[in-house]
C-alpha positions, 0 to 999 in steps of 0.5 A: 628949550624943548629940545634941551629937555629931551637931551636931558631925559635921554640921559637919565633914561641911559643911566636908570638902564646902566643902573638897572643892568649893573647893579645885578650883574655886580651883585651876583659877581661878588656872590659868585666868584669874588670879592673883596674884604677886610681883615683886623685884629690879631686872629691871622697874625703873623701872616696877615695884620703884621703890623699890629691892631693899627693896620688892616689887610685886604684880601681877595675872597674867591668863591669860585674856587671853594664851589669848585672844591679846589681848596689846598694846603696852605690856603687860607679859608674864611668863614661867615 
């Protein structure tokens, strides 16, 4: 029985460690260089939302092209 409760801490102590590694390493990839978001209603339509306020498209942000000032014509700039 005593054994089954070590088994038991030593994977909740695994975990805290992943948790406590991954949340930071997470939080600043999003910050960072990319991530994900949503668009809805009408503002971009033709190109995104074709389909009517029913619909929603999901686009890729990235960050790391925008610190890097490597912005072209054509692309699309989204601001917060």
């Amino acid at each position: 029985m005593a054994q089954a409760q070590g088994f038991g801490r030593k994977y909740i102590k695994a975990f805290f460690k992943g948790f406590f590694v991954a949340v930071p390493v997470t939080v600043t990839f999003l910050d960072r260089v990319a991530c994900v978001a949503r668009v809805e209603g009408a503002s971009m339509q033709p190109s995104l939302n074709p389909g009517g306020k029913q619909t929603s498209d999901v686009v890729l942000l990235n960050h790391w092209s925008i610190r890097n000032y490597d912005v072209q014509r054509g692309d699309i700039v989204s601001l917060v």
